[in-house]
DORO-814055 format. One line per 5 residues: number of its first residue (from 1); their letters; for each residue x, y, z of C-alpha. Coordinates in steps of 0.2 Angstrom, whole numbers, plus 2048, in hexadecimal, padded with zeros to 3 digits. Example, Ala and Ser with C-alpha at 12.3 -4.5 7.8 and 13.67 -1.06 7.14 Angstrom:
<rs>
1) as) 83E:7EA:827  844:7FB:824
</rs>
This chain:
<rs>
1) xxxxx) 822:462:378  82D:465:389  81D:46A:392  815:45A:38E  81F:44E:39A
6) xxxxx) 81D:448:3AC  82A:449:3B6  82F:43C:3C7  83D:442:3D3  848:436:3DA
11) xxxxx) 84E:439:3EB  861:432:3F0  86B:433:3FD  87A:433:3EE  870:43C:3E0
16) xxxxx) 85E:443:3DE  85A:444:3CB  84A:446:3C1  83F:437:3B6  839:440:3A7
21) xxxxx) 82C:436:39C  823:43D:38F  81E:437:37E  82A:440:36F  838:443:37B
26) xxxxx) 845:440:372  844:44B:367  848:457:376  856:450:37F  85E:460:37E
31) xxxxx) 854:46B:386  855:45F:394  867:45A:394  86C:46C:390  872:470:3A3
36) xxxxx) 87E:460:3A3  889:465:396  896:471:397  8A1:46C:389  8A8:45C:390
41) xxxxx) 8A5:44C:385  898:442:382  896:42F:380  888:425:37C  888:412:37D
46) xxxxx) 87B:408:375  877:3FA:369  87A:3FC:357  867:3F8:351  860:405:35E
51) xxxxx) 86B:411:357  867:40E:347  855:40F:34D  855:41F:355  86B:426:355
56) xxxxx) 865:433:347  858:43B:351  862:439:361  871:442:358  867:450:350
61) xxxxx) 85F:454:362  872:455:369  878:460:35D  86E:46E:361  878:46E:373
66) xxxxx) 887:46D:369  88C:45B:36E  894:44E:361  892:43F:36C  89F:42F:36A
71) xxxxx) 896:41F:367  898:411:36D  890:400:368  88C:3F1:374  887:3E0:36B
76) xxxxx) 875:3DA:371  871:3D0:37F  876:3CC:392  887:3C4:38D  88C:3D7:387
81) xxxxx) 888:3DB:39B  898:3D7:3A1  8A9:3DB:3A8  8B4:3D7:399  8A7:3E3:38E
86) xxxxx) 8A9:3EF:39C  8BB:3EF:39C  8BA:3F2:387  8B0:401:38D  8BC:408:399
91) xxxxx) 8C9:408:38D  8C0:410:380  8BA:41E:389  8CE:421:38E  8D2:420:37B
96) xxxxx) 8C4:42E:378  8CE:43A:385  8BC:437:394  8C0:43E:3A5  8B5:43C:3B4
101) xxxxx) 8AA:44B:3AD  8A5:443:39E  896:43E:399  88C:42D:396  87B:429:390
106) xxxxx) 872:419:391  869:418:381  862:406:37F  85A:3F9:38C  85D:3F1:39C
111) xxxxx) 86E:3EB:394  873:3FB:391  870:406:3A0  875:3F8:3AC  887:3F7:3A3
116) xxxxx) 889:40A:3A0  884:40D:3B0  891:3FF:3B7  89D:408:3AC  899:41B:3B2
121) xxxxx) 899:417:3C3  8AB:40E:3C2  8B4:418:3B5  8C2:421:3BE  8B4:420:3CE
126) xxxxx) 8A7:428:3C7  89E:430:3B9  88F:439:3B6  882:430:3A9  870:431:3A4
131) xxxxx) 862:424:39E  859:421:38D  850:40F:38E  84A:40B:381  842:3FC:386
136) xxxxx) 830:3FB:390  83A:3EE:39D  849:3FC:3A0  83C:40B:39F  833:405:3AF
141) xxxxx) 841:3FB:3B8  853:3FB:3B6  856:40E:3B0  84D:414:3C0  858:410:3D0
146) xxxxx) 86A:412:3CF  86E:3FE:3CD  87B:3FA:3C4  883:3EB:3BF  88B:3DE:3B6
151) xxxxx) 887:3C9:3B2  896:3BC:3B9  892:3A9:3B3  88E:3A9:3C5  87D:3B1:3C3
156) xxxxx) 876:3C1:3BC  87B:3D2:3C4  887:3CC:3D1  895:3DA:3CE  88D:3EB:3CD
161) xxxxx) 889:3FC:3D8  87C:408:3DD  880:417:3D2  871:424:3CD  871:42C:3BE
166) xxxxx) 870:43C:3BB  85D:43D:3B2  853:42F:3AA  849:433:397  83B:42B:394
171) xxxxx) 833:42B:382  824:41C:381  826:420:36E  835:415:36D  82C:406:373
176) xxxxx) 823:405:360  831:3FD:35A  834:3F0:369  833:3DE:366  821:3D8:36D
181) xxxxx) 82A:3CB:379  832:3DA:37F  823:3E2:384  81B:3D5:38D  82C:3D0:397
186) xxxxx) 82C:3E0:39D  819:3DF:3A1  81D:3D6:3AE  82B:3E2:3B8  81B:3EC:3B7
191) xxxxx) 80E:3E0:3C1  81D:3DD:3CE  81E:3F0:3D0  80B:3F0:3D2  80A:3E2:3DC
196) xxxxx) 815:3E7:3EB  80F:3FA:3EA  801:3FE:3E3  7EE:3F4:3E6  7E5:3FF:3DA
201) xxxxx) 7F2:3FE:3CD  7F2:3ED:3CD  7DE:3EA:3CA  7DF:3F7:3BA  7EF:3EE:3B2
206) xxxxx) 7E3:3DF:3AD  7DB:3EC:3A0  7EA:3F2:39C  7F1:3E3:397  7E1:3DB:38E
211) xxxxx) 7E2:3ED:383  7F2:3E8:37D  7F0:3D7:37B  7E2:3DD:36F  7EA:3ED:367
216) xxxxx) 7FC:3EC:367  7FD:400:36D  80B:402:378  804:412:37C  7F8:40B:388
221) xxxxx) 80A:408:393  80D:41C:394  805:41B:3A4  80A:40B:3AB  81D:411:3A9
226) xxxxx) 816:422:3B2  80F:417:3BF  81B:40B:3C1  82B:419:3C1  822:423:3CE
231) xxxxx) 820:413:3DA  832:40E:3D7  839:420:3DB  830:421:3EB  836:40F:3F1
236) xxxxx) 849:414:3EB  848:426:3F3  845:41D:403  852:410:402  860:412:3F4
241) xxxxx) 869:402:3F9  85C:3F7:3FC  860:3F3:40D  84F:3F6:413  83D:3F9:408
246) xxxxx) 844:3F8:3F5  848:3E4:3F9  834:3E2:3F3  839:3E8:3E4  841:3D8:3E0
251) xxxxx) 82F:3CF:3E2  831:3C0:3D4  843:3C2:3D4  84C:3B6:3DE  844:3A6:3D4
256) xxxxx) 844:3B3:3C4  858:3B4:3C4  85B:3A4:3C9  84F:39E:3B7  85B:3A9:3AD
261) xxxxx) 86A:3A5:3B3  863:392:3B1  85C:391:3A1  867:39F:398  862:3B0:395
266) xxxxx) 85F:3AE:384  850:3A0:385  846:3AA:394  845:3BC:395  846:3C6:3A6
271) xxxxx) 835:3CC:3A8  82E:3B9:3A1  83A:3B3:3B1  834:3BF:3BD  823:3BA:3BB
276) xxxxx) 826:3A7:3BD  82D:3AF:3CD  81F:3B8:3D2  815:3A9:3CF  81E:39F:3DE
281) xxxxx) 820:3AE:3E8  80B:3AE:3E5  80A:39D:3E9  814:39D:3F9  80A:3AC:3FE
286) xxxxx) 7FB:3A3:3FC  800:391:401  80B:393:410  80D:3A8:413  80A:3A6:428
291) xxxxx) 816:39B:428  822:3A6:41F  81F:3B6:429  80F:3BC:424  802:3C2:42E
296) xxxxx) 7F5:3B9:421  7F6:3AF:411  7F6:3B7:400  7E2:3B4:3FC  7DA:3A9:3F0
301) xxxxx) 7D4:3B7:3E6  7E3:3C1:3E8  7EF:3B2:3E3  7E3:3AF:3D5  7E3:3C1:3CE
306) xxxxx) 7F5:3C2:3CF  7F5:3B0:3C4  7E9:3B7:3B7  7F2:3C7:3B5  802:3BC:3B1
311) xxxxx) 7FB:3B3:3A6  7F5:3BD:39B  806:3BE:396  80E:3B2:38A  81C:3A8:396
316) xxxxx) 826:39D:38C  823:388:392  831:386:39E  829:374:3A7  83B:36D:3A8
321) xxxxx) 847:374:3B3  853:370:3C0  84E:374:3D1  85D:36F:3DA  865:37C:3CF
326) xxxxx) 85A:388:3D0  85D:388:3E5  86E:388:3E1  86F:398:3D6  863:3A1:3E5
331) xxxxx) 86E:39E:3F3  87B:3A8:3EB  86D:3B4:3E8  875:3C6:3ED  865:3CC:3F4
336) xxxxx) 869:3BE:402  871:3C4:412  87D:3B5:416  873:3A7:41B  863:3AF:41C
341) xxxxx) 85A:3B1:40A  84D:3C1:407  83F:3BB:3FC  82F:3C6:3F9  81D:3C0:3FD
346) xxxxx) 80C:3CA:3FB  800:3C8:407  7F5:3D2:3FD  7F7:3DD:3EF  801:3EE:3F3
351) xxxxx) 806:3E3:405  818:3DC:403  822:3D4:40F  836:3D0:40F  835:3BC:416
356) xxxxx) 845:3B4:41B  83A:3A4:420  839:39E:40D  843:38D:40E  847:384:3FF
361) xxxxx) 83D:375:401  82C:382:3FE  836:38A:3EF  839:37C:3E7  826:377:3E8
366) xxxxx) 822:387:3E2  82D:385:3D3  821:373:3CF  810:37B:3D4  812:38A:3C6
</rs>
């Protein structure tokens, strides 16, 4: 089954590393692992019902390299991504003997390889890791990149670094067991990624979409994440920082964050948020793009495409929130360079631009158009 994968390279000034994707392989991590390990240990942090999902098949796979890998278990959710969970790491992995050429892998969601990667890139100053999402949302977005990072009460991600891993696994097999709502959150990462890149990835997601809605098959995603890694890879390969092109990679966030960090991330998902972003972004292309920067508005039939592709996702009701605090949460935004705040706009499809012309007044009308 090795043969049958695609592989994506990812190009960094720090670290260039390989995405592999293929369906079954997990049931190979060692053949693709095998010339990482020489013997040092090996320590894999995930959540206790994944591993109980999948830590058997995992574990027999590692063996055959001659690797008894340390567990460690993370409770479930975004209060788990923190600095005091962190710091329970740190001090196991001293407990366990781990030096700066040990091993982690990242064998859950966006959770997971956002902490372990905080964790390896901090440990004693650095240690190599690899990614295993298990998640659609992870698989296409947060284990491609090198961010890493940790929540605050302050907002979401605030405390984190850019820190590559060494390789990213891909197996759409383990999607079968995801949790439907998980799916779709993720869905939208995937229109974002489409809608700043790609103009003919965007017009065949609608299909791909409706085929779910209809089927349930996650395997209709196996090319979506193919798609949607590739486009990723070759906006991080040419800016690992995001001090330049990957900023439009955060199309829907700035209002996205700010909804979680509002409403709590337990009641609205990352992916549900993100779109409610991209739906103001799409609104303030459309309504008042010129006078944000762009050289024309986002189109009615553009802006409506994008608003029929969102909604064919299930977004939970959020018609009452605080506006005021939703400004608030986004001028502490990190993407924001002192006073002058990135947000992403479309002035088509495939056409982003980085405004810093987006004042608050047309945010907040944004928030009570969509």
């Amino acid at each position: 089954m090795i043969e049958n994968h695609h592989t994506i390279t990812v190009n960094t000034e720090s670290n260039g590393y390989n995405i592999l994707i293929g369906n079954g392989i997990l049931n190979d991590i060692h053949k693709f692992i095998d010339p990482f390990n020489h013997g040092q240990k090996w320590v894999i942090i995930t959540h206790r019902n994944i591993w109980n999902l999948y830590g058997k098949e995992l574990s027999s796979t590692l063996i055959i390299n001659q690797i008894a890998p340390t567990v460690i278990f993370v409770d479930e959710g975004e209060n788990s991504k923190s600095l005091k969970t962190a710091a329970s790491i740190y001090s196991q992995l001293i407990q366990l003997g781990c030096d700066r050429s040990s091993y982690l892998l990242a064998f859950g969601g966006g959770v997971i390889g956002d902490l372990t990667g905080f964790i390896a890139a901090t440990f004693m100053r650095g240690m190599p890791y690899i990614q295993i999402p298990t998640s659609l949302l992870a698989m296409v977005d947060s284990s491609v990149g090198g961010k890493t990072a940790v929540n605050i009460s302050e907002g979401k991600n605030l405390v984190g670094v850019f820190y590559q891993p060494q390789m990213v696994l891909i197996d759409p097999q383990l999607l079968k067991s995801l949790p439907q709502r998980e799916i779709y959150s993720a869905i939208a990462e995937i229109i974002k990624t489409a809608s700043i890149y790609d103009h003919s990835f965007f017009n065949i997601l609608s299909s791909i979409i409706t085929s779910y809605n209809e089927t349930g098959d996650v395997s209709l995603f196996t090319e979506a994440i193919f798609e949607s890694c590739k486009i990723k890879s070759e906006v991080v390969s040419q800016d690992e920082k995001e001090s330049g092109i990957r900023k439009i990679l955060n199309f829907g966030h700035t209002v996205g964050h700010a909804l979680e960090t509002t409403l709590g991330h337990g009641n609205i998902r990352h992916g549900e948020a993100v779109a409610y972003g991209m739906l103001c972004a799409g609104f303030i292309s459309n309504k008042y793009g010129t006078a944000c920067g762009l050289s024309q508005n986002l189109s009615e039939n553009n802006w409506q495409a994008l608003q029929n592709l969102i909604h064919l996702l299930p977004l939970p009701d959020i018609k009452i929130i605080d506006t005021d605090q939703i400004i608030q949460i986004i001028r502490h935004d990190k993407k924001n360079m002192g006073d002058i705040r990135n947000f992403i706009l479309l002035e088509e499809p495939g056409k982003p631009v980085i405004s810093s012309l987006v004042s608050e007044e047309i945010i907040k009308i944004s928030l009570e158009k969509v």
